[in-house]
Each structure stands twice: as structure tokens, then as C-alpha cells.
N, CA and C atoms as a LAMMPS dump frame, in Angstrom:
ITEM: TIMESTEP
0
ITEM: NUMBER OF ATOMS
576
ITEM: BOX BOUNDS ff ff ff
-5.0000000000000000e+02 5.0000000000000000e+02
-5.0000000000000000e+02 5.0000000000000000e+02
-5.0000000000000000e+02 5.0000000000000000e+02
ITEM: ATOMS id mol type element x y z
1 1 1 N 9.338 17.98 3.064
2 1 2 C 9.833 16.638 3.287
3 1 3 C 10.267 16.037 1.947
4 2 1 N 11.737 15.338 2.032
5 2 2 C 12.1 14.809 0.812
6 2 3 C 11.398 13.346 0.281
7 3 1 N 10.913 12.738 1.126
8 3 2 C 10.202 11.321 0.47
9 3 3 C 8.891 11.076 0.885
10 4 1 N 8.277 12.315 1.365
11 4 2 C 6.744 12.165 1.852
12 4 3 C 5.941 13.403 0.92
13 5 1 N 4.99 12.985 0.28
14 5 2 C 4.244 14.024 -0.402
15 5 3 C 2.706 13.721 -0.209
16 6 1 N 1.826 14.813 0.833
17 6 2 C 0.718 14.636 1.503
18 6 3 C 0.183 15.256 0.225
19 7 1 N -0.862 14.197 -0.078
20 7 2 C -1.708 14.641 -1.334
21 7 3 C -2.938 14.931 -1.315
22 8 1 N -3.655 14.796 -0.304
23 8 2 C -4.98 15.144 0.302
24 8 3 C -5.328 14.504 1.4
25 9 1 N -6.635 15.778 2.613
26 9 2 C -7.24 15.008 3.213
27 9 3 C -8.313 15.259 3.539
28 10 1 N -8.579 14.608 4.883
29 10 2 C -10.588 14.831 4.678
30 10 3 C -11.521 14.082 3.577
31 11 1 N -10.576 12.916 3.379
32 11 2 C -11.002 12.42 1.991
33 11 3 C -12.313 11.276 2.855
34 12 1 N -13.806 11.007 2.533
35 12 2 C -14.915 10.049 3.323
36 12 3 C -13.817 8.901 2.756
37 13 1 N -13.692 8.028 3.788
38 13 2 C -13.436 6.616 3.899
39 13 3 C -14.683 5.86 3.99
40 14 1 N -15.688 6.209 4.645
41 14 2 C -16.937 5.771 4.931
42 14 3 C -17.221 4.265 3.784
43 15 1 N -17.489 4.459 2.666
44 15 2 C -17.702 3.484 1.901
45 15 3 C -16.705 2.354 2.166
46 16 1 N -15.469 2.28 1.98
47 16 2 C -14.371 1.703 2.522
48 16 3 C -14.366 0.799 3.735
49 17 1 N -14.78 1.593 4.678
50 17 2 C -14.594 0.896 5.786
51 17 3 C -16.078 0.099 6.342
52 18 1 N -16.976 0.608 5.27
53 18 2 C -18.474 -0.303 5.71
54 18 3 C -17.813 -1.207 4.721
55 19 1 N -17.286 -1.426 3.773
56 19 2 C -17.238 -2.797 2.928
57 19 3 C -16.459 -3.568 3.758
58 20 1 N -15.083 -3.501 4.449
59 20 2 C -14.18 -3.844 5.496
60 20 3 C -15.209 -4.302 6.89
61 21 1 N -16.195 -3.899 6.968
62 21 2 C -17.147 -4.414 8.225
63 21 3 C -18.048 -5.547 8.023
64 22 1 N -18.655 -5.28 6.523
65 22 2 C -19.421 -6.827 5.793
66 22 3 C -18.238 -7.865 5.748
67 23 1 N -16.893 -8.099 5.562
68 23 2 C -16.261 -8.943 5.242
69 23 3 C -14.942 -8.78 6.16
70 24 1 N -15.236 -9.294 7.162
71 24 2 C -13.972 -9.144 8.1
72 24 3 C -13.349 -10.959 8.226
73 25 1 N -13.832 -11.593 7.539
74 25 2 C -13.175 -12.832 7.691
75 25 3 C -11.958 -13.127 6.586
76 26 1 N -12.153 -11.89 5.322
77 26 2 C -11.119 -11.692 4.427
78 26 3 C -10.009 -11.671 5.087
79 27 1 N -9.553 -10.614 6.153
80 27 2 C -8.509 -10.504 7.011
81 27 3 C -7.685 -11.968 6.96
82 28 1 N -8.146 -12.746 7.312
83 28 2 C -7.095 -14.179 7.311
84 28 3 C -7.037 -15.474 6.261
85 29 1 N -8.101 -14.694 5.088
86 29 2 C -8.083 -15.76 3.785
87 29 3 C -7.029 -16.094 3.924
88 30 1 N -5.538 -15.16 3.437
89 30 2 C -4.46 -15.704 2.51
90 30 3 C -3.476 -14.822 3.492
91 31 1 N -2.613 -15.604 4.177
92 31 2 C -1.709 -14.922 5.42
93 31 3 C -0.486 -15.286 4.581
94 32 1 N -0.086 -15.357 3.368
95 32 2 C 1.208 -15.425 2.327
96 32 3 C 2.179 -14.648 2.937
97 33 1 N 1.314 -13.186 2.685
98 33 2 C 2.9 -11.998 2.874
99 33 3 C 2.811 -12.039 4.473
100 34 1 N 2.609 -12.391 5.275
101 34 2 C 2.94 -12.24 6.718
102 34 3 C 3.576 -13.577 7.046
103 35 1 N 4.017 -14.953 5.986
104 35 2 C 4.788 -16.12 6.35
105 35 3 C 6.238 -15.403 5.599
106 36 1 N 5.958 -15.032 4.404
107 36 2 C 7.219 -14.894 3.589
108 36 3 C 7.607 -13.663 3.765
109 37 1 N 6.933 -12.762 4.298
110 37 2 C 7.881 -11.532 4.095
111 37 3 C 7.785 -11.278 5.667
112 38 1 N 9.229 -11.322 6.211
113 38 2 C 9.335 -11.22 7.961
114 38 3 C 9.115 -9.552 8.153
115 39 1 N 9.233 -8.998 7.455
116 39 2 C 8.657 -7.557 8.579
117 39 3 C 7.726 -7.189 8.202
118 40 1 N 6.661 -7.62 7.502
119 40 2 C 5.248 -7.782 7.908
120 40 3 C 4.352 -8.421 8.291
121 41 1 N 5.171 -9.144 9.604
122 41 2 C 4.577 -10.625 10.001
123 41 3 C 3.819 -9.993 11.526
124 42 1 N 3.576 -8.588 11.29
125 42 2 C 2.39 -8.155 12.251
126 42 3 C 1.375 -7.349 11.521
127 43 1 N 1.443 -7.876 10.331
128 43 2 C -0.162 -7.067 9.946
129 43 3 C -0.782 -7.888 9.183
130 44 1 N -2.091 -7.825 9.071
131 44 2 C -2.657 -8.886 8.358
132 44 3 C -3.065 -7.72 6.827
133 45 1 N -3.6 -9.168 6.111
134 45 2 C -3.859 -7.594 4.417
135 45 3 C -4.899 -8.718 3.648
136 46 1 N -5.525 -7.929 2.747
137 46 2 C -6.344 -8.813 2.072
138 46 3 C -6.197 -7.784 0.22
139 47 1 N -5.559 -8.693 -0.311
140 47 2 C -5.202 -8.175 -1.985
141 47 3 C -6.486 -8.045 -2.442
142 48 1 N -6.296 -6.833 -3.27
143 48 2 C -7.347 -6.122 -4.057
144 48 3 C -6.546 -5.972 -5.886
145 49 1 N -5.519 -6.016 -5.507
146 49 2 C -4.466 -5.987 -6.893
147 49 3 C -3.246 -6.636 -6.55
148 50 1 N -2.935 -8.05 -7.311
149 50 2 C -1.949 -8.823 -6.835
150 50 3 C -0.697 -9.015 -8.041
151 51 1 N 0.451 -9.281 -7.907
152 51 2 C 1.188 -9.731 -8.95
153 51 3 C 0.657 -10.981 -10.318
154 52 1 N 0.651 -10.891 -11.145
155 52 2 C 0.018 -11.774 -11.855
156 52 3 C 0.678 -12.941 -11.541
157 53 1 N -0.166 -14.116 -11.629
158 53 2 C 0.964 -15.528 -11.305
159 53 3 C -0.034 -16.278 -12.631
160 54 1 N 0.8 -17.132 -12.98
161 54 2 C 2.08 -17.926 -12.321
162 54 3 C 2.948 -16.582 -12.443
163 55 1 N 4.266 -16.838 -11.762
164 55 2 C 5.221 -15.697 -12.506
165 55 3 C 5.899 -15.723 -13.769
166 56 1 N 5.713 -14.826 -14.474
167 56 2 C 6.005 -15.22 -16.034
168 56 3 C 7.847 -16.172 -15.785
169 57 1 N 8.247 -16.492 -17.147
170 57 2 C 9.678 -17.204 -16.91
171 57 3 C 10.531 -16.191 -16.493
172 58 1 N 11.66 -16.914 -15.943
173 58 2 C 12.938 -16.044 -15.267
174 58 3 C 12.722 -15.428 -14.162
175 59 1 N 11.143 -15.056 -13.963
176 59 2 C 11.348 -13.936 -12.952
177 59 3 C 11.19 -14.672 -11.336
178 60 1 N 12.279 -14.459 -10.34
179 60 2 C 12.257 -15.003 -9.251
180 60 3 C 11.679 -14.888 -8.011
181 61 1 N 10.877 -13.64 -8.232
182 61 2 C 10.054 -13.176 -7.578
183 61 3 C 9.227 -12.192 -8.082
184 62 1 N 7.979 -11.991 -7.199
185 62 2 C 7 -10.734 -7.953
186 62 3 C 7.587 -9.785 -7.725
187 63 1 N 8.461 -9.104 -7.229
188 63 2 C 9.076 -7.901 -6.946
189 63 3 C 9.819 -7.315 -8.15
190 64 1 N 9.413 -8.292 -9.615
191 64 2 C 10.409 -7.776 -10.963
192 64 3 C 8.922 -8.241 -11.453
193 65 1 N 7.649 -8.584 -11.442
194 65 2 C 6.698 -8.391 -12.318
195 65 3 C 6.108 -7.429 -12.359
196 66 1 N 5.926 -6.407 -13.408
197 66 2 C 5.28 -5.384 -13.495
198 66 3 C 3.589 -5.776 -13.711
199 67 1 N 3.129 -6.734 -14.564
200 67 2 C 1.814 -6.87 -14.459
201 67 3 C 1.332 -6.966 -13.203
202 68 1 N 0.096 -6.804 -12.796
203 68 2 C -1.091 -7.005 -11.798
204 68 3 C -2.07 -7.406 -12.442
205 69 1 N -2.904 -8.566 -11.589
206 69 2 C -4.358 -8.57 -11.765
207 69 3 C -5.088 -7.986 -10.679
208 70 1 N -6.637 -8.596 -10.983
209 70 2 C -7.924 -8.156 -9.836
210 70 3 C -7.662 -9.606 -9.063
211 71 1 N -7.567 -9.537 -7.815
212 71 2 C -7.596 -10.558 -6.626
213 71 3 C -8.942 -11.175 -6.315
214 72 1 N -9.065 -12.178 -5.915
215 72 2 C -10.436 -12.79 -6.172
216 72 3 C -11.622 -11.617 -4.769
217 73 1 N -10.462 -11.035 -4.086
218 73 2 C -11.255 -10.487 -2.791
219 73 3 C -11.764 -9.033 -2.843
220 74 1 N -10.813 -8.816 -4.314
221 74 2 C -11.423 -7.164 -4.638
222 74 3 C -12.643 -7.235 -5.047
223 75 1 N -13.523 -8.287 -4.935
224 75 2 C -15.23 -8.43 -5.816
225 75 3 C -16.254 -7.722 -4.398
226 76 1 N -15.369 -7.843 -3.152
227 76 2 C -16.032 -7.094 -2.051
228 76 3 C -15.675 -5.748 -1.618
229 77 1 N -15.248 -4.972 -2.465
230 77 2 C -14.193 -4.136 -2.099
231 77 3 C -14.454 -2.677 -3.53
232 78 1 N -15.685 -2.842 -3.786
233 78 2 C -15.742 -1.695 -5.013
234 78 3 C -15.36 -0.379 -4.702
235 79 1 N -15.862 0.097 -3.882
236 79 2 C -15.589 1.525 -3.256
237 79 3 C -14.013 1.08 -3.322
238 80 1 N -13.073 0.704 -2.422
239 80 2 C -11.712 0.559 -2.443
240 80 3 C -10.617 0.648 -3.629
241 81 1 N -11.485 -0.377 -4.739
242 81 2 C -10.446 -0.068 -5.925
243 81 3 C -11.217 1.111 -6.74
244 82 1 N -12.431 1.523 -6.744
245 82 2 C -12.586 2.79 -7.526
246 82 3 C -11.692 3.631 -6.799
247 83 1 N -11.51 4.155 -5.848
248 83 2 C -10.36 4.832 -5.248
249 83 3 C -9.072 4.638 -5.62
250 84 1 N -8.82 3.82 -5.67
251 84 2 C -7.389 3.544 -6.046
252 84 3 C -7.477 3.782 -8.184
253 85 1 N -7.903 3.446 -8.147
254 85 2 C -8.9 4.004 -9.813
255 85 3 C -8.273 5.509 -10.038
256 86 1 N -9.397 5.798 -9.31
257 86 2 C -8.934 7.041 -9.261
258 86 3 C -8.546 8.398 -9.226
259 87 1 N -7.145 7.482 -8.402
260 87 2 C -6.011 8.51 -8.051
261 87 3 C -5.195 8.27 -9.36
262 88 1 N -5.174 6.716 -9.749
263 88 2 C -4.041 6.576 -11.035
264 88 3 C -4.514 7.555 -12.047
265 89 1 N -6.086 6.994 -12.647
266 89 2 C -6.726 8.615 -13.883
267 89 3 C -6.478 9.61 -13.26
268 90 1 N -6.427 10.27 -12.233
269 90 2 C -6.084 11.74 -12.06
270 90 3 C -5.285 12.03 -12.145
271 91 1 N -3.612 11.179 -11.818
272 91 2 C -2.795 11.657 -12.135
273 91 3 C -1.967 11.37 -13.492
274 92 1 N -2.919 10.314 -14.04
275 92 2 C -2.474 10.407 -15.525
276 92 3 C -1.595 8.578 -15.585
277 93 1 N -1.717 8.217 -14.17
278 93 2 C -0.807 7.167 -14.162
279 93 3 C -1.699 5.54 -14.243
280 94 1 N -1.16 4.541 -13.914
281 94 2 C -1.902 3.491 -14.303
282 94 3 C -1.736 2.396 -12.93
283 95 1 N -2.984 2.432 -12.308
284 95 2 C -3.054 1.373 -10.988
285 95 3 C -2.038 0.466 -11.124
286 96 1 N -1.593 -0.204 -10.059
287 96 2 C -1.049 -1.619 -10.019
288 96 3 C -1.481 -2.07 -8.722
289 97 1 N -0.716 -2.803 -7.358
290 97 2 C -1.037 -3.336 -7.11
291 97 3 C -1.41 -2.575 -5.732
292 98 1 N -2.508 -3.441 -5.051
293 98 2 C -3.477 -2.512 -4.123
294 98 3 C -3.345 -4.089 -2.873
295 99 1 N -3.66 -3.496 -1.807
296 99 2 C -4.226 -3.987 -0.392
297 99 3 C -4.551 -3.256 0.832
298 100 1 N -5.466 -4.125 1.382
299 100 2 C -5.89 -3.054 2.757
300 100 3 C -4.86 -3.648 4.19
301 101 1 N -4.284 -3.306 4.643
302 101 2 C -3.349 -3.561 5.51
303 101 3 C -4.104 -3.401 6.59
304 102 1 N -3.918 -4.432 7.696
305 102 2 C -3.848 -3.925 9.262
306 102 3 C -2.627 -4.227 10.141
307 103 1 N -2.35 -3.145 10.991
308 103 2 C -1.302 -3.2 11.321
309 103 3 C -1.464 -3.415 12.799
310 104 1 N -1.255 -4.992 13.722
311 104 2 C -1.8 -5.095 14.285
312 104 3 C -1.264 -4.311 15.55
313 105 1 N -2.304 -3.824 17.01
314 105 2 C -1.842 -2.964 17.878
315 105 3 C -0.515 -2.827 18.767
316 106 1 N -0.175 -2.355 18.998
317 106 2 C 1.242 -1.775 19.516
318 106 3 C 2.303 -2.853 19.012
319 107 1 N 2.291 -2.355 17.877
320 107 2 C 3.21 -3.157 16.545
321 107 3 C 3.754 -2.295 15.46
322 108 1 N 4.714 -2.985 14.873
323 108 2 C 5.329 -2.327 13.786
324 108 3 C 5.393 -3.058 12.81
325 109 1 N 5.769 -2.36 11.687
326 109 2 C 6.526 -2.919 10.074
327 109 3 C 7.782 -2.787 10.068
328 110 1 N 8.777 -4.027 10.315
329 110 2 C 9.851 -3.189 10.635
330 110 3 C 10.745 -2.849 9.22
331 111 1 N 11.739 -1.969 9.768
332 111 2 C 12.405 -1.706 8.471
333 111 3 C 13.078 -2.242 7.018
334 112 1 N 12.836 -1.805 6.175
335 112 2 C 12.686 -2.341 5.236
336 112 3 C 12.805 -1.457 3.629
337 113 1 N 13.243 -1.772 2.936
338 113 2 C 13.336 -1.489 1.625
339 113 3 C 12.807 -2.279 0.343
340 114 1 N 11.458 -1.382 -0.571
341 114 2 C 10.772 -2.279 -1.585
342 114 3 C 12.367 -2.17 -2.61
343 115 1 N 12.617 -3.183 -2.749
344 115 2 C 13.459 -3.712 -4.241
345 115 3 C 13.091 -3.959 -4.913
346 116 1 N 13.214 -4.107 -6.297
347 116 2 C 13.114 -5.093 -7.866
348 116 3 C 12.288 -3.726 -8.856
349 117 1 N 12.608 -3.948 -10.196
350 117 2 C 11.611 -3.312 -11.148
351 117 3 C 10.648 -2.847 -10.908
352 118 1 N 9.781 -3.641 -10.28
353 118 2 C 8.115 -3.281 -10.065
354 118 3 C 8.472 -1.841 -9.249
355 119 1 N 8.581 -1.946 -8.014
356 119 2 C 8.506 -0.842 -7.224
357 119 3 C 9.591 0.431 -7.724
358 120 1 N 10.575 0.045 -8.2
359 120 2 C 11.64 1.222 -8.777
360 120 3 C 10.689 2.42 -9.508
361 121 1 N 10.312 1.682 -10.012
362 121 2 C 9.61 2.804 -11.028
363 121 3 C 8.031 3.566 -10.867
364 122 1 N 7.237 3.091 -9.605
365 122 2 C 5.88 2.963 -9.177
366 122 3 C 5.969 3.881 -8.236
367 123 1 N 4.677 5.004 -7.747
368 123 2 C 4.78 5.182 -6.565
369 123 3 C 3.914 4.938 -5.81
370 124 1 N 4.023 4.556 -4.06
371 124 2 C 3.663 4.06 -3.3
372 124 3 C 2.102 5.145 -2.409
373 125 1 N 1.025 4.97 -2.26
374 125 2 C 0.386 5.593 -1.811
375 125 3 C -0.36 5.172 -0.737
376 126 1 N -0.671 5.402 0.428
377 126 2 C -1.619 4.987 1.516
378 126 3 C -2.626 5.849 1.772
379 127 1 N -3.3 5.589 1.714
380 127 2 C -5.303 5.865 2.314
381 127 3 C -5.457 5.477 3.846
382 128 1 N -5.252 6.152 4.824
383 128 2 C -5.168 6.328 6.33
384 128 3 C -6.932 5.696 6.719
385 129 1 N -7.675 4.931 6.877
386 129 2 C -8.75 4.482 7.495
387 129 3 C -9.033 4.356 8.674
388 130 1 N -8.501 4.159 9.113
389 130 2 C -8.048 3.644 10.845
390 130 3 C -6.492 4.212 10.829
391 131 1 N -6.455 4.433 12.261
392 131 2 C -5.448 5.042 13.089
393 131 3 C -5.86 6.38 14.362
394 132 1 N -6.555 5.397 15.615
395 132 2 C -6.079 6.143 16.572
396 132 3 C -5.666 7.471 16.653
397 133 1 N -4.518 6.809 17.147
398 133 2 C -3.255 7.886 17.828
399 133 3 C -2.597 8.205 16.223
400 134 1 N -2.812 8.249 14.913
401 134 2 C -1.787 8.851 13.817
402 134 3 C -1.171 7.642 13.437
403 135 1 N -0.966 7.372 12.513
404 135 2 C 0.394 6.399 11.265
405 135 3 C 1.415 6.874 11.329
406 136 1 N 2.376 6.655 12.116
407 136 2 C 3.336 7.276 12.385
408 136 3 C 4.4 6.256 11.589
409 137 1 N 5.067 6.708 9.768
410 137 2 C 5.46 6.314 9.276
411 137 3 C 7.227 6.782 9.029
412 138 1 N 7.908 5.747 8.838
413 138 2 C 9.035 6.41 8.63
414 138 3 C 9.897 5.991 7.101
415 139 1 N 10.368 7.179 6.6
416 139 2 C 11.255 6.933 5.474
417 139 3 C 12.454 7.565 5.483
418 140 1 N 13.358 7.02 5.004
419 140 2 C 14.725 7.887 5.339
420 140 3 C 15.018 8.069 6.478
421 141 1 N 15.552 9.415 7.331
422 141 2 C 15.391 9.879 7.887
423 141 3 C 14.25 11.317 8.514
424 142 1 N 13.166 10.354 8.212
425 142 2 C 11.956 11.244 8.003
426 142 3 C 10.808 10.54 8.812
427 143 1 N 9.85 11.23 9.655
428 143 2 C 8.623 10.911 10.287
429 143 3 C 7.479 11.442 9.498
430 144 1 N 6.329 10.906 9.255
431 144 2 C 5.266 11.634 8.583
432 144 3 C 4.053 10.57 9.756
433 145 1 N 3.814 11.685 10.284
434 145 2 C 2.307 11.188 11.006
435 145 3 C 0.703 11.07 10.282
436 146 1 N 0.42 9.732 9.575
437 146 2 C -0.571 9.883 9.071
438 146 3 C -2.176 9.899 9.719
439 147 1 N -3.027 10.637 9.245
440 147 2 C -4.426 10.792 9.845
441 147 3 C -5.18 9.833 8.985
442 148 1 N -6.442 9.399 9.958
443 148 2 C -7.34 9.104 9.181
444 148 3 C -7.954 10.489 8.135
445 149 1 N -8.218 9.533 7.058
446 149 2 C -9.056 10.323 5.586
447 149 3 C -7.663 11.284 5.032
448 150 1 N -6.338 10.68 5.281
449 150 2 C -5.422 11.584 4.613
450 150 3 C -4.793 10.566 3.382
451 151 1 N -4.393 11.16 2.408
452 151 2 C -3.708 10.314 1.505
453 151 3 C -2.511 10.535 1.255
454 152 1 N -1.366 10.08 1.158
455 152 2 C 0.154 10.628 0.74
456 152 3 C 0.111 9.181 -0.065
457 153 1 N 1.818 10.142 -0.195
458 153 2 C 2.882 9.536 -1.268
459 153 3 C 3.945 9.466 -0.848
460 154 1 N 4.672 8.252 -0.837
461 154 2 C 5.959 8.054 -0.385
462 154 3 C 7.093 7.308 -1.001
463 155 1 N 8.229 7.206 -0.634
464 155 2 C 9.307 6.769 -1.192
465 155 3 C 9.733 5.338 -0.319
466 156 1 N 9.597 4.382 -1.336
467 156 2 C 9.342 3.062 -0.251
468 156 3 C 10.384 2.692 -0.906
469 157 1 N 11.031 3.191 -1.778
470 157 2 C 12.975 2.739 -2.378
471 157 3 C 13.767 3.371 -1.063
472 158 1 N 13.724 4.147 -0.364
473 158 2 C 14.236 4.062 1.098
474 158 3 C 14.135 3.459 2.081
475 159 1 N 14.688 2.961 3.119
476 159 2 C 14.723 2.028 4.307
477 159 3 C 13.422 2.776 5.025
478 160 1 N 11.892 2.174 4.829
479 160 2 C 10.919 2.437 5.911
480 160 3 C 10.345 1.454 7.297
481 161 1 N 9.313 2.077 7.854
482 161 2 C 9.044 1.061 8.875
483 161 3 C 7.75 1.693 9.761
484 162 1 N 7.052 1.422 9.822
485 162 2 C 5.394 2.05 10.251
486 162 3 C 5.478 1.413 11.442
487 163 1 N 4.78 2.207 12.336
488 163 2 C 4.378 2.033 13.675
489 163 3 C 2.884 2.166 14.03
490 164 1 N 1.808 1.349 15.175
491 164 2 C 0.724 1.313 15.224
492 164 3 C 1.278 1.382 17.377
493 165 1 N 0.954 2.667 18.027
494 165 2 C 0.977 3.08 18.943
495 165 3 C -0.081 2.648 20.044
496 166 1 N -0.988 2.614 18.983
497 166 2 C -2.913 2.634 19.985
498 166 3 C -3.144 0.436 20.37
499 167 1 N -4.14 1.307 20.972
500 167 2 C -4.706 -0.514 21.278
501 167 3 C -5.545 -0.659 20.338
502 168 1 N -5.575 -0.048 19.455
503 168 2 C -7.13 -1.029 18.356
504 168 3 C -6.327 -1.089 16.498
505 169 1 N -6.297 -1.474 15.654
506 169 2 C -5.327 -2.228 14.807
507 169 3 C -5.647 -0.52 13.598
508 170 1 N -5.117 -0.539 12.841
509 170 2 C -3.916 0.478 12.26
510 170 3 C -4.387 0.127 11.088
511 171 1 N -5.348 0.703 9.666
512 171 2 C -6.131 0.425 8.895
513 171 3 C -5.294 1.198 7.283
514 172 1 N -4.757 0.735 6.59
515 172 2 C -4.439 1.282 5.246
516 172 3 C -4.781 0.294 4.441
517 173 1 N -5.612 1.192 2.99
518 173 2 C -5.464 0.959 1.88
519 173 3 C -4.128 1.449 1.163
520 174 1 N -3.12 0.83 0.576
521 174 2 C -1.679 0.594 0.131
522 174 3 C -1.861 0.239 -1.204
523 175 1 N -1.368 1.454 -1.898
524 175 2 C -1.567 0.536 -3.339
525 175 3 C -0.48 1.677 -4.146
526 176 1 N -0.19 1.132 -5.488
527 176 2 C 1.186 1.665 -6.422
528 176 3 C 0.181 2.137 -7.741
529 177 1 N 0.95 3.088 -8.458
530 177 2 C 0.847 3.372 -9.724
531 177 3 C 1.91 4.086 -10.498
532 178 1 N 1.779 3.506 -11.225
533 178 2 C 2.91 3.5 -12.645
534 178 3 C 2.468 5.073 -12.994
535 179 1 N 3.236 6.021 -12.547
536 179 2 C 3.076 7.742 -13.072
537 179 3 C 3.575 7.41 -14.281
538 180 1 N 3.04 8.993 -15.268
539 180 2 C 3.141 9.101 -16.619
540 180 3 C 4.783 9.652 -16.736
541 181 1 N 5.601 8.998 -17.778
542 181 2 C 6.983 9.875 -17.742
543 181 3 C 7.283 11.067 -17.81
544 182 1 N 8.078 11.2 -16.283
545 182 2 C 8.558 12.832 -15.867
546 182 3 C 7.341 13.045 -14.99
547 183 1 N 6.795 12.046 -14.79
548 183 2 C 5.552 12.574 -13.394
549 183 3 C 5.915 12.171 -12.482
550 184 1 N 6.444 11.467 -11.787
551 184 2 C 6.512 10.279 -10.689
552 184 3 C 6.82 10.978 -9.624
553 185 1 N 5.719 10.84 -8.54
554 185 2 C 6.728 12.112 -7.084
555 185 3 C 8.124 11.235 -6.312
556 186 1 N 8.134 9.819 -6.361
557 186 2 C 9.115 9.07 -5.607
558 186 3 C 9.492 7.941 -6.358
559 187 1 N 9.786 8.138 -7.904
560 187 2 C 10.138 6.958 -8.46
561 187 3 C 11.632 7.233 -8.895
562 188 1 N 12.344 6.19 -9.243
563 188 2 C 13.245 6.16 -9.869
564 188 3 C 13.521 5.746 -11.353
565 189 1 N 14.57 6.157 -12.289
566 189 2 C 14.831 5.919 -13.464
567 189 3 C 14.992 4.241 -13.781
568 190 1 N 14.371 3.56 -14.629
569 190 2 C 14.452 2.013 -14.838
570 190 3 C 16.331 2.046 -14.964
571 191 1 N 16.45 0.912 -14.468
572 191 2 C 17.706 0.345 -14.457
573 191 3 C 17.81 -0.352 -15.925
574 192 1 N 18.994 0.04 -16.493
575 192 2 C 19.59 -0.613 -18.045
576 192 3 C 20.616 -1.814 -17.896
């Protein structure tokens, strides 16, 4: 597959998803990206790694800030960002920004393309927790059915769009890292 790279599975979620069971009222702290961004206005998410704000000058959106901080909600969530931890030290690359997504039941993400600096150069990874019936994700012209405890890599600079099939809600940890140069499985060259 040209924009899907399955990087492990069988990986315990267990820790993960007991921290996600102590704190299920996180789910609707901060419903931001499901007002402002319309095709993810069926999943709910709770930031673990957010764009730094204010936004530095000029920049018109977080989609051209490369910094991240820690989100006030990642303090419940240790198991989650040591994971996301790491995958960046293993592959040599450097975390950025992280959330646990739900994707609510017989719903989608609809299609869509990440734009700006930040994401050009980052690649995109999901941690499968929940899912039924499979994550049945799309990039390009490409299907990748994700399992629970599987991890990939994908190319979210292509037109994607995730689907949640089952009746019970559709569980990813979603998070980016800045690969080391000449590592990147789905990044692109910075724009001059």
C-alpha cells in the first residue's frame, strides 16, 4: 500500500483504555475541533498534545504551528503519552501533537485533507483501541482496515475519511511526529 504503513500489532492497550474509563467526562471538556472543523463534527477527542497558543504572530491558524504543548487533560492519560513517547524515541523522531478520538457509531470523518507546515512534514499515526467491526480508513485511493492493538502510519496529505460501521463508538489514539531527515514514511519536503 502506497500511503498506509502497518507498523505493529497486538500491541496491550489495556493501560490506555482503563485511564479512558476513570475519566470519561474528558470526552466533552473542550468540543473546539468538532464546532470548527466540519468533518469531524462526529467524533468527540480529548488533547493530550495541542498546538501551542496563543498562536505565535502571523500565523492564521495552528495548521502552520509547528510547536506543541502538554494539554491540561494529558495529566490523566500517562500510559497514552508514554506511548506516543515512544514511538517518536524509537524512531528517532520527535512527538507533536496527540488525541484520543471517538468516532461516534455508524458515522464517519468525512473527507478531507491535513494542510499547512505542521502536517507537511509530520507523520500521522493511530493506535486502534476500540473498533468493533475494524477502522475502516481511507487514503487516496486506498482502504486499510484497522484492528484493535494495531498501530499504522498514514498519509493524511491525501484526501482521507474514516468510517465507524458498529453500534458502540470507534476509539483512536491519533498523534504526529516530526521523523529524523530522510526518515519520514508519509511526509513531504518543507515548502520554500
Amino acid at each position: 500500500m502506497l500511503h498506509f504503513t502497518k507498523i505493529g500489532e497486538n500491541i496491550d492497550t489495556s493501560r490506555i483504555l482503563a485511564e479512558l474509563a476513570k475519566a470519561p467526562e474528558l470526552w466533552h471538556a473542550d468540543r473546539s475541533r468538532q464546532r470548527k472543523v466540519r468533518c469531524q463534527r462526529n467524533t468527540l477527542n480529548i488533547f493530550l498534545r495541542a498546538p501551542r497558543k496563543p498562536l505565535p504572530p502571523g500565523a492564521k491558524n495552528a495548521n502552520d504551528v509547528h510547536e506543541s504543548r502538554i494539554a491540561p487533560a494529558a495529566r490523566h492519560f500517562p500510559s497514552a503519552l508514554r506511548f506516543c513517547e515512544s514511538v517518536a524515541e524509537n524512531s528517532g523522531g520527535e512527538i507533536g501533537r496527540a488525541t484520543l478520538v471517538s468516532l461516534a457509531p455508524n458515522a464517519e470523518v468525512f473527507p478531507h485533507i491535513d494542510t499547512g507546515a505542521y502536517y507537511r512534514i509530520r507523520d500521522r499515526y493511530h493506535l486502534v483501541l476500540q473498533s468493533r467491526q475494524g477502522s475502516p480508513l481511507t487514503a487516496g485511493n486506498e482502504t486499510a482496515v484497522m484492528r484493535p492493538g494495531e498501530l499504522w502510519a498514514f498519509d493524511n496529505k491525501v484526501t482521507h475519511s474514516a468510517y465507524n460501521r458498529s453500534a458502540e463508538p470507534r476509539i483512536h489514539l491519533i498523534f504526529d511526529v516530526l521523523p529524523q531527515a530522510g526518515c519520514g514514511l508519509h511526509v513531504y519536503p518543507p515548502e520554500s
